[in-house]
PyMOL Python script that loads the backbone (N, CA, C, O; Angstrom):
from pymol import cmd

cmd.read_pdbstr("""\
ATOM      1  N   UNK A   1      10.364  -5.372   6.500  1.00  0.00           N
ATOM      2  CA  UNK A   1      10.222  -6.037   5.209  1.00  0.00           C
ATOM      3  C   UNK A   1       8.844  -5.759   4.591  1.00  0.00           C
ATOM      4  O   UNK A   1       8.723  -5.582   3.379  1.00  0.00           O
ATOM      5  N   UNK A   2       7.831  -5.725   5.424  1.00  0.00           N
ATOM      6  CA  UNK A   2       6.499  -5.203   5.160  1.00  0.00           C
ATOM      7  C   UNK A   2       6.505  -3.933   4.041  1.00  0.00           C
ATOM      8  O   UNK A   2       5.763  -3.790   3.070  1.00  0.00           O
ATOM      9  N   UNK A   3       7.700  -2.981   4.557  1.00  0.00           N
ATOM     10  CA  UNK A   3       7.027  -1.749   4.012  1.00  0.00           C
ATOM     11  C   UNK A   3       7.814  -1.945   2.812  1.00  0.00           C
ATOM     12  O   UNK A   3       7.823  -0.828   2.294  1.00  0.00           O
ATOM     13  N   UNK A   4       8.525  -2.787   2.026  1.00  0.00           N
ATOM     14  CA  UNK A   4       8.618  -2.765   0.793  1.00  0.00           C
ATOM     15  C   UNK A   4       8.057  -3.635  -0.227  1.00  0.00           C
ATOM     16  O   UNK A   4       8.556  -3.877  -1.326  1.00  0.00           O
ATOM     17  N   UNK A   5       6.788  -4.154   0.330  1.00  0.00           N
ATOM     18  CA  UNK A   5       6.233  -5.307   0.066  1.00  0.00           C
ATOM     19  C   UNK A   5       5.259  -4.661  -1.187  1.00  0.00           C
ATOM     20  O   UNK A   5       4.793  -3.533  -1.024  1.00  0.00           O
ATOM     21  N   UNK A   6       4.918  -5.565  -2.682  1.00  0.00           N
ATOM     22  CA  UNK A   6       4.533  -5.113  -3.734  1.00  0.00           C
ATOM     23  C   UNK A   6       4.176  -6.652  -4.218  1.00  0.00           C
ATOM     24  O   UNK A   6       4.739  -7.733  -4.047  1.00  0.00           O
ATOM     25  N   UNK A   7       2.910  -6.216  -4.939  1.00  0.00           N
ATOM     26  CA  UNK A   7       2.102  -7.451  -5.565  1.00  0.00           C
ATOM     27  C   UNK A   7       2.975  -7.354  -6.908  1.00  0.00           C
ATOM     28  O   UNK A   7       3.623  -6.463  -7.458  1.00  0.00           O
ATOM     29  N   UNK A   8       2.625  -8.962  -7.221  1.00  0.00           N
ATOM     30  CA  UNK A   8       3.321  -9.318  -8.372  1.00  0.00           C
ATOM     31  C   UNK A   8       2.398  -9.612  -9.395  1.00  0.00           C
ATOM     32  O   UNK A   8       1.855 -10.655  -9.032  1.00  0.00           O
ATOM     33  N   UNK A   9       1.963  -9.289 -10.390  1.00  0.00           N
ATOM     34  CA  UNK A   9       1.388  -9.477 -11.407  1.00  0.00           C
ATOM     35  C   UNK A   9       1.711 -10.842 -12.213  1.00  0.00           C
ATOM     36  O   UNK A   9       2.067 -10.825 -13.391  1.00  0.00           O
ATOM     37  N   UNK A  10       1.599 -11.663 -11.687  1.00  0.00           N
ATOM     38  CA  UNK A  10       2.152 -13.252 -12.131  1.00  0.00           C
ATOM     39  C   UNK A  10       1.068 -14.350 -12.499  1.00  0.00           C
ATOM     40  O   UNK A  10      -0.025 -14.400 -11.935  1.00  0.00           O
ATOM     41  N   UNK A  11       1.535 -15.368 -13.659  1.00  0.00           N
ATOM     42  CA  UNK A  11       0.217 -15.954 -14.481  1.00  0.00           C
ATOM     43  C   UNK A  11      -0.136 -16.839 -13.050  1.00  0.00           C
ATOM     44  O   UNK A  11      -1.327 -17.059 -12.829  1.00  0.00           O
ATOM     45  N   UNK A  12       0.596 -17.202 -12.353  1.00  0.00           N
ATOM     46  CA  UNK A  12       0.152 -17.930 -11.000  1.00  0.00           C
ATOM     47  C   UNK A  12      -0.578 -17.435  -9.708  1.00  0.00           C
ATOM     48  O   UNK A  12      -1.083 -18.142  -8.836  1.00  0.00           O
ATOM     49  N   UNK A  13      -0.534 -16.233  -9.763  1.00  0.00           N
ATOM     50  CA  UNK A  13      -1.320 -15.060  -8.941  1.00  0.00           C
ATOM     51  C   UNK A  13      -2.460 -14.734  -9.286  1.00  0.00           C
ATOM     52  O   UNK A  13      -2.619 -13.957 -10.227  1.00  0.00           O
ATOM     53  N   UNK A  14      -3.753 -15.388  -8.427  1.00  0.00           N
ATOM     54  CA  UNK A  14      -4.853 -15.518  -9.135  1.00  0.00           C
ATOM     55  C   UNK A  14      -5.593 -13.878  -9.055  1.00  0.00           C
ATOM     56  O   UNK A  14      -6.350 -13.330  -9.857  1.00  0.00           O
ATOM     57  N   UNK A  15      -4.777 -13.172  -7.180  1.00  0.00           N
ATOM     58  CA  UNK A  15      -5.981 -12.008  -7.245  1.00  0.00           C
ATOM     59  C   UNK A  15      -4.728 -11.340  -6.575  1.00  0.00           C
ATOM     60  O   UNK A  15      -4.455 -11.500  -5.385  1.00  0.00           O
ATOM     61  N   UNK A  16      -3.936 -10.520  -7.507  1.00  0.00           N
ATOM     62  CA  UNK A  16      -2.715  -9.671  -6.929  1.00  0.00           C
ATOM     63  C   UNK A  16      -3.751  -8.418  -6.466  1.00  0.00           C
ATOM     64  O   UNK A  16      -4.917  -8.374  -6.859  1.00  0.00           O
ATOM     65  N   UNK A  17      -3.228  -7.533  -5.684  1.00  0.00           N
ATOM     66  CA  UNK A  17      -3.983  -6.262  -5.206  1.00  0.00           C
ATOM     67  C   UNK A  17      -3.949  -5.273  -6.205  1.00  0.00           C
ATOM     68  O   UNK A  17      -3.138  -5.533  -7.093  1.00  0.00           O
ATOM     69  N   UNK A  18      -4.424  -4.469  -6.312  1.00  0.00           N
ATOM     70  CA  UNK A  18      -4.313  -3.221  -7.005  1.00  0.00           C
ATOM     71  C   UNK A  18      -3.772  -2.159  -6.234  1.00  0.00           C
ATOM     72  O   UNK A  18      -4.390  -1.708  -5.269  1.00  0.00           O
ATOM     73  N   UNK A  19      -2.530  -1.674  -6.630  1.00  0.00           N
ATOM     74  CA  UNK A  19      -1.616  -0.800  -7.017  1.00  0.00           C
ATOM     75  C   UNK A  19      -1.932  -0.105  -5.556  1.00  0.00           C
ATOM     76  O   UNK A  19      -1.279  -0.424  -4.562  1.00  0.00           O
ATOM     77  N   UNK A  20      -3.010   0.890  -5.510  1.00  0.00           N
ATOM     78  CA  UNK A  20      -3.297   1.461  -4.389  1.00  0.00           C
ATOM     79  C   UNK A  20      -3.554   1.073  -3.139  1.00  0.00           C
ATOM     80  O   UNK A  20      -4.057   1.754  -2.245  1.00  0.00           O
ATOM     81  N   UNK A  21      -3.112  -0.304  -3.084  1.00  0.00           N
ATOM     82  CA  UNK A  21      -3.081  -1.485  -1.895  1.00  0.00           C
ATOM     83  C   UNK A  21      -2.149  -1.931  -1.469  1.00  0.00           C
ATOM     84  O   UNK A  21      -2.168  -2.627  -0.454  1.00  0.00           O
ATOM     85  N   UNK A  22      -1.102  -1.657  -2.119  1.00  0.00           N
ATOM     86  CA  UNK A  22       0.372  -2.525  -1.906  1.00  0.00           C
ATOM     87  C   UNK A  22       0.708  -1.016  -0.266  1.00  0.00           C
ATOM     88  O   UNK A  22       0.627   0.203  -0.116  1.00  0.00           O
ATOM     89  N   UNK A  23       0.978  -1.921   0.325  1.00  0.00           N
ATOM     90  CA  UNK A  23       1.567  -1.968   1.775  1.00  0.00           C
ATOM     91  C   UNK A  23       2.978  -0.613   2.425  1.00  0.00           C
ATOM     92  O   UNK A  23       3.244  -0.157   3.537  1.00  0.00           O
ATOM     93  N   UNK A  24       3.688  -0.349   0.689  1.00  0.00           N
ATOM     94  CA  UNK A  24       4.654   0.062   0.793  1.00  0.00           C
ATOM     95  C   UNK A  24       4.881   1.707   1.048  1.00  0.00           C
ATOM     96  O   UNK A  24       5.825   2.428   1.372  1.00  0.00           O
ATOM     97  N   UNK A  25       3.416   1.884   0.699  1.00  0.00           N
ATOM     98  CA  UNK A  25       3.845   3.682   0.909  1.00  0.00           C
ATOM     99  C   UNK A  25       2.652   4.121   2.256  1.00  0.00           C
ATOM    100  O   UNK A  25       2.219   5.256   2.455  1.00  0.00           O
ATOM    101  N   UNK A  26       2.215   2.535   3.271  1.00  0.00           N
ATOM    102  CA  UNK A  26       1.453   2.813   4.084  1.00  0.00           C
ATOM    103  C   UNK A  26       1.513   3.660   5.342  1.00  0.00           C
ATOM    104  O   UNK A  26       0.577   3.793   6.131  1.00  0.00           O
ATOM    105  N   UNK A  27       2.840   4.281   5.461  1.00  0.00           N
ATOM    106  CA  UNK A  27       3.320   5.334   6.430  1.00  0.00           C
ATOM    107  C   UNK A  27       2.898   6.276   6.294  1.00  0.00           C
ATOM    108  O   UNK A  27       2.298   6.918   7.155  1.00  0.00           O
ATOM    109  N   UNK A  28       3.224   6.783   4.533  1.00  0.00           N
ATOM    110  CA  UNK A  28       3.174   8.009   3.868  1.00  0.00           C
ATOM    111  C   UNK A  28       1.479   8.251   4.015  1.00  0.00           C
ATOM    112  O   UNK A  28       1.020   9.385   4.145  1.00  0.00           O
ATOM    113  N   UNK A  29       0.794   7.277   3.983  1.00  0.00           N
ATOM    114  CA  UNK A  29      -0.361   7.659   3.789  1.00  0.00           C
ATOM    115  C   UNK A  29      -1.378   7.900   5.358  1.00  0.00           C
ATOM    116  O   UNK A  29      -2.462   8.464   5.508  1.00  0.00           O
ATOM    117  N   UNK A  30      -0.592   7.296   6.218  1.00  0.00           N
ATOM    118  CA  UNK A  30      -1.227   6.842   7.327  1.00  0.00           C
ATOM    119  C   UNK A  30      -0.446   8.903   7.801  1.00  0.00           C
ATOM    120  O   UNK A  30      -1.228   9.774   8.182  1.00  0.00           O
ATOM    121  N   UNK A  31       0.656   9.104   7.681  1.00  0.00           N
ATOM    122  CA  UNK A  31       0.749  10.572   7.998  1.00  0.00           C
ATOM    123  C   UNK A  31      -0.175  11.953   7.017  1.00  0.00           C
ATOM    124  O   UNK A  31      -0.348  13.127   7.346  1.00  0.00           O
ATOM    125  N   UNK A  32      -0.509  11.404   6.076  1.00  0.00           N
ATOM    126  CA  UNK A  32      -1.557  12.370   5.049  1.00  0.00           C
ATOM    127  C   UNK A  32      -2.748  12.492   5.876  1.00  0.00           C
ATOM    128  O   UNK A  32      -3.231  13.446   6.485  1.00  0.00           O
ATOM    129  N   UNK A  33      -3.156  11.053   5.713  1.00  0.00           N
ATOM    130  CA  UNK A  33      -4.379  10.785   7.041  1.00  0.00           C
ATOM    131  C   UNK A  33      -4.596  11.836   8.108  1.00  0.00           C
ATOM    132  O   UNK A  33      -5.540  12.620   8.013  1.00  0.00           O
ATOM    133  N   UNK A  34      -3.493  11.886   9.420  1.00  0.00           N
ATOM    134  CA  UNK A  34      -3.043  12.721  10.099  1.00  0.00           C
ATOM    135  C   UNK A  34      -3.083  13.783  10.046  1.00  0.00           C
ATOM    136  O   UNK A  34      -3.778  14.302  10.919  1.00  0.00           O
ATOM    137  N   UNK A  35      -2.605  14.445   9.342  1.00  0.00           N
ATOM    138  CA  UNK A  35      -2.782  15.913   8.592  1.00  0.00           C
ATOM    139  C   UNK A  35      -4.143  16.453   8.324  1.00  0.00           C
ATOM    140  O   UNK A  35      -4.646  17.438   8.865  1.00  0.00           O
ATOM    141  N   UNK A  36      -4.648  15.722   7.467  1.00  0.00           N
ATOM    142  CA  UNK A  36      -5.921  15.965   7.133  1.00  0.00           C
ATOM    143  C   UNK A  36      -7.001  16.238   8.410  1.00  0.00           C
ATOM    144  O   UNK A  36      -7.748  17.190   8.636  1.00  0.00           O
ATOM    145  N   UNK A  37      -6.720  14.835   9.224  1.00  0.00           N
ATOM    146  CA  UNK A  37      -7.398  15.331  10.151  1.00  0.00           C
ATOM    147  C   UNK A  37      -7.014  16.415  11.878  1.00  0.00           C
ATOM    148  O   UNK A  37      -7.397  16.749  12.999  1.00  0.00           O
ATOM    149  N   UNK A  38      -6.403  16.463  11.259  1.00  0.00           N
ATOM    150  CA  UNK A  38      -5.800  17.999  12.335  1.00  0.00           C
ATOM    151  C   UNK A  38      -6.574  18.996  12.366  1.00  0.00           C
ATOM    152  O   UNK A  38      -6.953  19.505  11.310  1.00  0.00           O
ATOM    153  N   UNK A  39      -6.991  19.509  13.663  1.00  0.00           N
ATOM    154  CA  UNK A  39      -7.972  20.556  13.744  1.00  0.00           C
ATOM    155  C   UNK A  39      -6.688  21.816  13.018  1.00  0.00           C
ATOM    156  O   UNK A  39      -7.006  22.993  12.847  1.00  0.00           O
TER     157      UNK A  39
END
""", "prot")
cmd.dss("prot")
cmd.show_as("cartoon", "prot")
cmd.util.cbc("prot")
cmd.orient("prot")
């Protein structure tokens, strides 16, 4: 459920995350990561 998890921009949401924080593409990035650091 985590990995489709997305801030809501709502008048009751005092400090939603920014965009490049939301949880959902944290695989994708955690394997870029990986890559990058590959000899």
């Amino acid at each position: 459920m985590i990995l489709g998890c997305r801030a809501v921009a709502a008048p009751d949401v005092a400090h939603p995350r920014p965009a490049p924080c939301w949880p959902d593409d944290a695989l994708d990035l955690a394997e870029a990561l990986l890559m990058f650091a590959a000899p």
